[in-house]
C-alpha positions as CSV (number, residue, x, y, z in Angstrom):
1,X,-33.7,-45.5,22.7
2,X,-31.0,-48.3,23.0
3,X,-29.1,-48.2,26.6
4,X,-25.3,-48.4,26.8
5,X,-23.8,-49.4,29.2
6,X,-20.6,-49.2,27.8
7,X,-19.1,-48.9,24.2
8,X,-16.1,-51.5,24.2
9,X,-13.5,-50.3,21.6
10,X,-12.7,-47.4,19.5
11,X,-13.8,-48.2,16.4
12,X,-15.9,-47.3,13.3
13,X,-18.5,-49.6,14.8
14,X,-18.4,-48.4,18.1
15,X,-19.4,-45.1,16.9
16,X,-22.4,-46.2,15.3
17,X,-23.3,-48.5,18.0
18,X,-23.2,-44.7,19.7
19,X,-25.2,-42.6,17.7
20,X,-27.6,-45.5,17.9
21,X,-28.1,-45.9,21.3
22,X,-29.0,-42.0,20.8
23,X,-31.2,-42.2,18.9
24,X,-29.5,-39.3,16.3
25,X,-30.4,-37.9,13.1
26,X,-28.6,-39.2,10.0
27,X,-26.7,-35.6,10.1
28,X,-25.1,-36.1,13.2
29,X,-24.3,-39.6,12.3
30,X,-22.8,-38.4,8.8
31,X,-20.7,-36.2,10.8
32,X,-19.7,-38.2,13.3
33,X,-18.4,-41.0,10.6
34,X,-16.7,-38.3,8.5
35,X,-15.0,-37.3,12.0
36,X,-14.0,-41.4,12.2
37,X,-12.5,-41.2,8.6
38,X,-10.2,-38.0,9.6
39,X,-9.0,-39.4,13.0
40,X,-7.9,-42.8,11.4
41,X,-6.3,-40.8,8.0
42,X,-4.5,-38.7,10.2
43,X,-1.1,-39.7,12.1
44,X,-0.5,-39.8,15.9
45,X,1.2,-36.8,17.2
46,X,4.6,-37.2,18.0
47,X,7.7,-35.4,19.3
48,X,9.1,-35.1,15.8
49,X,6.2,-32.7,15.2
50,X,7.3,-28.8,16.5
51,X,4.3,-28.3,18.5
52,X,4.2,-31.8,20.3
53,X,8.2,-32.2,20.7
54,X,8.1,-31.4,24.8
55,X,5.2,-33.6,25.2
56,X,5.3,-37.2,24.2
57,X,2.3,-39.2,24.5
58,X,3.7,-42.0,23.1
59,X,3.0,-44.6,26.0
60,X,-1.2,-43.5,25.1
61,X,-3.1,-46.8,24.2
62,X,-6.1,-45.7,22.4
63,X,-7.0,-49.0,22.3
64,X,-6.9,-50.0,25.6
65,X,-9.3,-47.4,26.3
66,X,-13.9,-47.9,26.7
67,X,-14.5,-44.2,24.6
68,X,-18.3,-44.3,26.3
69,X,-18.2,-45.1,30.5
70,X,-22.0,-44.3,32.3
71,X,-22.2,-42.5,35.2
72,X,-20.4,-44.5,38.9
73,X,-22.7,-42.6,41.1
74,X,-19.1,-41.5,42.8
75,X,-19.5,-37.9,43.6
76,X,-16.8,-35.2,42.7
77,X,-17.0,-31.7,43.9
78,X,-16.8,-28.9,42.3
79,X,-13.4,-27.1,42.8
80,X,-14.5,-23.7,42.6
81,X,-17.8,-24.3,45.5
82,X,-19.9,-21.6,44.0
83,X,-23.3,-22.9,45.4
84,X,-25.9,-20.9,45.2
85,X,-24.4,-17.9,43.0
86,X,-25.5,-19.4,39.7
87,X,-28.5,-19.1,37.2
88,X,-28.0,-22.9,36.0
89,X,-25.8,-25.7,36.3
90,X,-25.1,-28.8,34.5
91,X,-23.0,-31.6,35.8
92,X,-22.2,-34.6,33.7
93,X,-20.1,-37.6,34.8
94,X,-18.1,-40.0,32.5
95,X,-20.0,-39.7,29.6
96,X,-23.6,-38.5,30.4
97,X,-25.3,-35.8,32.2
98,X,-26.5,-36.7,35.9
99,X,-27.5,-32.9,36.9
100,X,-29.7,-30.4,35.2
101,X,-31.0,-27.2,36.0
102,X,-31.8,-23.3,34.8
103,X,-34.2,-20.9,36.7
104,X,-37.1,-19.9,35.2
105,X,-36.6,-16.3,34.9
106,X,-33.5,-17.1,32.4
107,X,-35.4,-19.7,30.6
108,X,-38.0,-17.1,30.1
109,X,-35.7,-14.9,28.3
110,X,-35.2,-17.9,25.5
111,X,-31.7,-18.9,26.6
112,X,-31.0,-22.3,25.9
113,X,-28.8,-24.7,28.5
114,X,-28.5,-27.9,28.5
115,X,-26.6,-31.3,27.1
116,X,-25.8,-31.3,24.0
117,X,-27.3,-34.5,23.3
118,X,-30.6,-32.9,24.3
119,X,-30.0,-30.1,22.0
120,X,-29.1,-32.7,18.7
121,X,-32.8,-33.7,19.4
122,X,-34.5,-30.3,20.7
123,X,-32.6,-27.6,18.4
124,X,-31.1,-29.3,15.6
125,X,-31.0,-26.4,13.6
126,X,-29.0,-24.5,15.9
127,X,-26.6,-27.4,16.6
128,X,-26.1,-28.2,12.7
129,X,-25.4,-24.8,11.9
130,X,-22.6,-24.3,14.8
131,X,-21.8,-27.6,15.7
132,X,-17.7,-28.2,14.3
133,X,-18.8,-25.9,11.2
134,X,-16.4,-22.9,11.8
135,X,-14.9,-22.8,15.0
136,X,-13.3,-26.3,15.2
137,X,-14.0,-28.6,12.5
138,X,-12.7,-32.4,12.3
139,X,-9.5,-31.1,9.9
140,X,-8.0,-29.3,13.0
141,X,-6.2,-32.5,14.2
142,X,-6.1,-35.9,15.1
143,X,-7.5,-35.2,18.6
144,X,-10.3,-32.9,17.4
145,X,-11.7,-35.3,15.0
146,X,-11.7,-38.1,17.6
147,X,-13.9,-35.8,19.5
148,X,-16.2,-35.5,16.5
149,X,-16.5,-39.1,16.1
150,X,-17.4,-40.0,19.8
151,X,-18.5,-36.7,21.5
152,X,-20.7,-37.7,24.4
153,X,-23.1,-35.4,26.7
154,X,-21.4,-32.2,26.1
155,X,-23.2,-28.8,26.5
156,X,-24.8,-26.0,25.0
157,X,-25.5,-23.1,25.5
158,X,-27.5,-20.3,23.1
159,X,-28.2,-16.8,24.6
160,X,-30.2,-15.0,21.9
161,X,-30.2,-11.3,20.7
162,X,-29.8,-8.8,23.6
163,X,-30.4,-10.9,26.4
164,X,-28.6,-10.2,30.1
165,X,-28.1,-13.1,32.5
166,X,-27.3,-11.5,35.7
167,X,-25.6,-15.0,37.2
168,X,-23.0,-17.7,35.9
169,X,-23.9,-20.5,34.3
170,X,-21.8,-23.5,35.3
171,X,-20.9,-27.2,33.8
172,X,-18.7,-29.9,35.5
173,X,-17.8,-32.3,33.3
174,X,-16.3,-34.8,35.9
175,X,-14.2,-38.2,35.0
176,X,-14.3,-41.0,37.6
177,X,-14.3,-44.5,35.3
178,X,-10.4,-45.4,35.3
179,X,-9.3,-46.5,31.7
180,X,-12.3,-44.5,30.1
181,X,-12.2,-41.8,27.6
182,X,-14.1,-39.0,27.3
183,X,-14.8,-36.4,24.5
184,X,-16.3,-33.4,25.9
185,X,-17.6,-31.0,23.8
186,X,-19.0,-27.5,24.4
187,X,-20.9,-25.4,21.9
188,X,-21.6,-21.5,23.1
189,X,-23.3,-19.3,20.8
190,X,-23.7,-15.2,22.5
191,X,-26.2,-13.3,20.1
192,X,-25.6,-10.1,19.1
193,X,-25.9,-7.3,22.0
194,X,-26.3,-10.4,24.8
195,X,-24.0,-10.6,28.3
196,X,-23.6,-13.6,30.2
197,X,-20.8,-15.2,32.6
198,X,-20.0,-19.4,31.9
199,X,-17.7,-21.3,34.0
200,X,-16.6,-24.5,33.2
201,X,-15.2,-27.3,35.4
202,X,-13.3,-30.4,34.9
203,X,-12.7,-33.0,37.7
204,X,-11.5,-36.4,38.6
205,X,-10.5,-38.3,42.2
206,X,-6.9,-39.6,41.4
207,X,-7.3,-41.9,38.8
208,X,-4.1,-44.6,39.3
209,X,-5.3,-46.3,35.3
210,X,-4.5,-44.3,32.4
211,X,-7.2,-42.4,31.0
212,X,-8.1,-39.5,28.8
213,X,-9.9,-36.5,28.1
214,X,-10.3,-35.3,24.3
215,X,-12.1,-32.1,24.7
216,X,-13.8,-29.5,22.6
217,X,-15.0,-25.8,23.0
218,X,-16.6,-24.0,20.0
219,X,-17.3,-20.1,20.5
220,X,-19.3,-17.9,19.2
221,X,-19.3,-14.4,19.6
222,X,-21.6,-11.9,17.4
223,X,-21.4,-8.2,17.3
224,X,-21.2,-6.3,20.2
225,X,-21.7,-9.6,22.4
226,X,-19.8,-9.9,25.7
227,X,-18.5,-13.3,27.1
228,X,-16.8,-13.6,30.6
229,X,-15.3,-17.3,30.4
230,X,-13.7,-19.5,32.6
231,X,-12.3,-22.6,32.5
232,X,-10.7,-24.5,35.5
233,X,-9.1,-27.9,34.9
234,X,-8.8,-30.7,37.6
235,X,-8.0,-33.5,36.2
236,X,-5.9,-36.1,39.1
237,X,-3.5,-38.7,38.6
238,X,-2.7,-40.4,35.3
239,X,-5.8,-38.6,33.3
240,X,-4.2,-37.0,30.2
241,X,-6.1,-34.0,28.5
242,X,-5.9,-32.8,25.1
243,X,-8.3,-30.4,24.0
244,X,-8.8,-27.8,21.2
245,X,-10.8,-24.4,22.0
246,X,-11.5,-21.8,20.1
247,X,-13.9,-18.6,19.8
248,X,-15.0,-16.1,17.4
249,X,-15.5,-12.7,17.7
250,X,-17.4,-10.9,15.8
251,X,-17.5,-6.5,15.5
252,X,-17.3,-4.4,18.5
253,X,-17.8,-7.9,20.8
254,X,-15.8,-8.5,23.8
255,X,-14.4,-11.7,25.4
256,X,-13.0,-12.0,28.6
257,X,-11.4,-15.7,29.2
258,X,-9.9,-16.9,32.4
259,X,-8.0,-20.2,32.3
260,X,-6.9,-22.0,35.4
261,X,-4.7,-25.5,35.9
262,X,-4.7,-26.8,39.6
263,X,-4.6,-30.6,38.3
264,X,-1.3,-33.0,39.0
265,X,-2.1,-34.8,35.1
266,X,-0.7,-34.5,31.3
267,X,-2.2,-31.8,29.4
268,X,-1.9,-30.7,26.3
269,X,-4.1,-27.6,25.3
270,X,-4.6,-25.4,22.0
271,X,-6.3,-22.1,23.0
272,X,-7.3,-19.9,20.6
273,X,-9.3,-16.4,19.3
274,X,-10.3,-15.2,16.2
275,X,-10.9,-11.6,15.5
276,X,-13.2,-11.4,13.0
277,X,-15.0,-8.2,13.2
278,X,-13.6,-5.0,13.5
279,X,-13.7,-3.7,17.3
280,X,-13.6,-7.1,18.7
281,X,-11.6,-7.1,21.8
282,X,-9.9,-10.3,23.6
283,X,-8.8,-10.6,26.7
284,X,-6.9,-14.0,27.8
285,X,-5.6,-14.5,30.9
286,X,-4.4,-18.1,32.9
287,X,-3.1,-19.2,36.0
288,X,-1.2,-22.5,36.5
289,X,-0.6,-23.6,40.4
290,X,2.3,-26.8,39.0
291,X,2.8,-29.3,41.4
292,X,3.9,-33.0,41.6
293,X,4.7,-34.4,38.5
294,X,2.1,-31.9,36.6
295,X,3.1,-31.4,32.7
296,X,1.3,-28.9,30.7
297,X,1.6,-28.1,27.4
298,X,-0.2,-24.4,26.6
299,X,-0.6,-23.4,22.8
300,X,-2.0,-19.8,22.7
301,X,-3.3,-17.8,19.3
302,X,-4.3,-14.6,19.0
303,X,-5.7,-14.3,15.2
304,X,-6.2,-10.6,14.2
305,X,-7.9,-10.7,10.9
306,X,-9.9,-7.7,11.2
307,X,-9.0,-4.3,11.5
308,X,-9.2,-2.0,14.9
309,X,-9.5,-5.4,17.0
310,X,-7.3,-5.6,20.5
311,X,-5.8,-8.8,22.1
312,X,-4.3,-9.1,25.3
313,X,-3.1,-12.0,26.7
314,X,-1.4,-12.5,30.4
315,X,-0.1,-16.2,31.1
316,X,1.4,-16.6,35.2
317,X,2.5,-20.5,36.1
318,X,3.9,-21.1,39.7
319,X,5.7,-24.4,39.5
320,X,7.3,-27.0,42.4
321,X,8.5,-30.2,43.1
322,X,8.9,-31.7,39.0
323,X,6.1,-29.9,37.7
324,X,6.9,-28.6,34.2
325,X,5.3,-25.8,31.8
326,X,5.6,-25.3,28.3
327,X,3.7,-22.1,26.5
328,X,3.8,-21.3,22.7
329,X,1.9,-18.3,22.5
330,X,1.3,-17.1,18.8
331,X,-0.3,-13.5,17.7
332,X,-1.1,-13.0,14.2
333,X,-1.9,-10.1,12.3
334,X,-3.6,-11.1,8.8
335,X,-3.0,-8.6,5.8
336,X,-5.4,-5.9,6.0
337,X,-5.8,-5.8,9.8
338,X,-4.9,-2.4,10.4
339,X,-4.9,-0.5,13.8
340,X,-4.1,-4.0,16.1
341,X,-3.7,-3.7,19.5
342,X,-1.9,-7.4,20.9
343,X,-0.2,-8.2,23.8
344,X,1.1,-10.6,24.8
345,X,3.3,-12.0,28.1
346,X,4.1,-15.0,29.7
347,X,5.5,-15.1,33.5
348,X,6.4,-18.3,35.7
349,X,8.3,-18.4,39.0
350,X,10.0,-21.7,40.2
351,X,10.0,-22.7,43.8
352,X,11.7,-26.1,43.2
353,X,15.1,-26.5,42.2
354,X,13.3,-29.5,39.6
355,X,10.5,-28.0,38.3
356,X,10.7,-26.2,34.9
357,X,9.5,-23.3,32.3
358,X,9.7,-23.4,28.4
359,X,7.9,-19.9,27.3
360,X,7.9,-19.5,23.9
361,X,6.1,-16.4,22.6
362,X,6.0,-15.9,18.5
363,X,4.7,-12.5,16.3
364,X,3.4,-12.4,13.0
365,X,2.8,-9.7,11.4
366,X,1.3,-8.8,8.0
367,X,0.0,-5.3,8.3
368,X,2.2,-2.1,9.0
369,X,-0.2,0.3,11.3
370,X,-0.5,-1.9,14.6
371,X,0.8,-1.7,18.2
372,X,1.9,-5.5,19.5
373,X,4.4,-6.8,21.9
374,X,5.0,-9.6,23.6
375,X,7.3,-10.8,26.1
376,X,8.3,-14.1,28.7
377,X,10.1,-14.5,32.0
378,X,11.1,-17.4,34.0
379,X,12.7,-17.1,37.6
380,X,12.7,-18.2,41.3
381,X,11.0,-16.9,44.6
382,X,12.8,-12.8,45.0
383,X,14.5,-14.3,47.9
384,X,14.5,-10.6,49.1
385,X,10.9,-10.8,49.6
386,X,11.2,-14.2,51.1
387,X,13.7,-12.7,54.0
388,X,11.8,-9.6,54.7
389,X,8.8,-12.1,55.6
390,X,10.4,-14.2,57.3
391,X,12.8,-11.5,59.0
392,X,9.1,-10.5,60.8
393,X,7.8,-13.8,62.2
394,X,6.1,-15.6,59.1
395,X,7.6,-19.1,58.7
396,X,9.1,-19.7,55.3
397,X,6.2,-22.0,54.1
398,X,3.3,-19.3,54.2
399,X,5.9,-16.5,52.8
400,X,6.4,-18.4,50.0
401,X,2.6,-18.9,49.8
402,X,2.0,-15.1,50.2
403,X,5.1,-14.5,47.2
404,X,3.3,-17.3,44.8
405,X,-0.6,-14.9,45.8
406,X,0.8,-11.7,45.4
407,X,2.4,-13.0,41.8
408,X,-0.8,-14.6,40.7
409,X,-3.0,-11.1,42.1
410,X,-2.9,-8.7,38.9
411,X,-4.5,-11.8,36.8
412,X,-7.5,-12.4,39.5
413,X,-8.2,-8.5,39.6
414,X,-8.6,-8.7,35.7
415,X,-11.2,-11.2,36.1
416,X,-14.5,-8.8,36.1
417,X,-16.5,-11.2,38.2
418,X,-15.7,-10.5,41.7
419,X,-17.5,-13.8,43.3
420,X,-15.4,-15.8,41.3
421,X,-11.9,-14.2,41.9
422,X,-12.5,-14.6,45.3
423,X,-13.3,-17.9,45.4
424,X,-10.4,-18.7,42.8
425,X,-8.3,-17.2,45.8
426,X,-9.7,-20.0,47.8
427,X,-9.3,-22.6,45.3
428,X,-5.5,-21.7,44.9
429,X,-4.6,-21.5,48.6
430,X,-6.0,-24.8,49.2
431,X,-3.8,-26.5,46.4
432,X,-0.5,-24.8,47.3
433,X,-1.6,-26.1,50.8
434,X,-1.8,-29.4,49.2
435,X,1.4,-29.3,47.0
């Protein structure tokens, strides 16, 4: 196997010179150069377009970019500190995977966790049948098939039919090249009747050189699976993040997704379910601590296409100094969908008089029997709260700070897995303390 160092430009060379060094089968290859003939066809994003125009990324220089960076040997923590409380974790840094591990008990039962380079050479069935087939292919966008073209390290995960993993499984993917790229890509496939818990970090130091994330999550859901997922985004200083992820639920399975933004960067983000089998039931719920110059862009879809599924979605963003928000949240019920249950609601409090909130929440329906709603607030600190704290002692600082946990609390209690909402308490604390 040829060793990289580093892959100097983005082009339709480089990503050869990538899959080389790897070592891949012609299949991935083929699909990696098809991803390269989709990214260059396809125009940059910009404002003009309706779901880019309040975030312009027009000052990105692909070029100037390395798209491949090997690991620095600089250490980032993980922001949510669950040591010890896992079954497996998986840490990769700039481009490749420096951490491995899964207990043997889980490993026993036939689940599968690991990099998904590793998984291109060990299971390539599985990752040619899943791998940006269905749930994101290369046609979603510009972004998405820049990630097929130069995906590095990545994970995946396979739990098969009726298996129960008792702990969380956790990936860091952490960033600390400045001027690199990376393309993260994740690949979860739940069998029918299995349970398991996946958090997923992303982390950087303050990186003061533009760089870039272009992520990808693929999900796959089958019937009567249950997925607790959480993301957590980190990303410091001038690292801009566009990803794409998407799952796919299949009958009677259940998906409960947690997404939280505590980094000061860019990010633009396309979030999405699919309700394929009737009975499927989604629950989406994020939490945004905004802070600095933060700008994040949130794109939300709810996608009812069969009948008797339930979505629920609960957005809170708690914004100061120039941090800004923007949320499009979409549900969609497809003809012949009957019986949907969707909700949908959006929520942000300022505490600056600069930072800012753009909600906008959108229905379409196409069926006649379903139940969905959806709604969006934006507004400051109750300042009769504020003086009733303060009116007993507590200095205006940790009121506020109390205000921002209180309005943030009925997300955390949603999320099922009680060691992680309390260490997402933690992990919120400290970065208000910060902000």
């Amino acid at each position: 196997m040829t060793q990289v160092e580093t892959i100097p430009e983005l082009t339709r060379s480089g990503v050869e010179q990538l899959s080389a060094s790897k070592n891949e089968p012609d299949w991935m290859l083929e699909r990696r150069l098809r991803a390269w003939q989709l990214f260059e066809a396809a125009p940059m994003p910009s404002r003009q377009d309706e779901v880019w125009r309040r975030t312009d990324i027009s000052k990105l220089k692909l070029e100037q970019l390395v798209p491949f960076a090997p690991p620095s040997g600089l250490d980032v923590e993980s922001p949510l500190k669950l040591d010890g409380n896992s079954s497996g974790l998986l840490t990769q840094q700039n481009s490749l995977t420096v951490e491995r591990s899964l207990k043997d008990v889980v490993s026993a039962q036939g689940v599968i966790f690991t990099d998904l380079d590793t998984a291109v050479r060990e299971h390539p069935e599985l990752v040619k049948r899943y791998f940006m087939t269905e749930a994101v292919t290369p046609e979603y966008d510009k972004f998405a098939a820049l990630n097929g073209a130069l995906w590095s390290g990545g994970t995946f995960l396979y739990v098969p039919k009726s298996v129960e993993v008792a702990l969380p499984l956790r990936a860091l993917y952490t960033l600390t090249a400045p001027g690199a790229s990376l393309f993260t890509h994740t690949l979860l496939v739940v069998e029918a009747g299995a349970r398991i818990t996946y958090l997923e970090e992303y982390a950087s130091p303050s990186i003061e050189q533009q760089s870039l994330n272009a992520g990808v999550v693929e999900v796959f859901l089958k019937q009567d699976a249950h997925l607790t997922f959480v993301t957590l985004q980190e990303w410091m200083g001038k690292v801009l993040d566009i990803s794409t992820q998407r799952a796919l639920t299949e009958r009677d399975s259940r998906l409960d997704w947690l997404v939280i933004g505590v980094g000061d960067g860019t990010t633009k983000s396309n979030i999405e379910t699919a309700l394929r089998g009737a009975g499927a039931s989604v629950q989406m719920l994020g939490i945004l601590w905004g802070y600095g110059h933060q700008h994040t862009d949130y794109h939300t879809a709810q996608d009812h296409i069969a009948p008797h599924t339930t979505s629920d979605l609960l957005y809170k963003a708690a914004l100061t100094d120039e941090a800004k928000s923007i949320f499009s949240g979409r549900i969609r019920v497809e003809k012949g969908a009957q019986g949907t249950d969707a909700y949908q609601t959006n929520r942000s409090i300022l505490l600056s008089n600069h930072a800012s909130a753009f909600p906008s929440p959108n229905l379409e329906i196409e069926a006649n029997e379903v139940r969905c709603s959806h709604g969006a607030s934006v507004g400051k600190v109750d300042q009769d709260q504020l003086f009733y704290l303060m009116a007993r002692g507590i200095p205006k600082d940790t009121a506020t700070r109390m205000i921002v946990e209180g309005f943030f609390s009925d997300v955390l209690e949603r999320e099922p897995v009680a060691s992680i909402r309390g260490n997402l308490r933690e992990l919120i604390a400290r970065k208000m303390n910060l902000g």
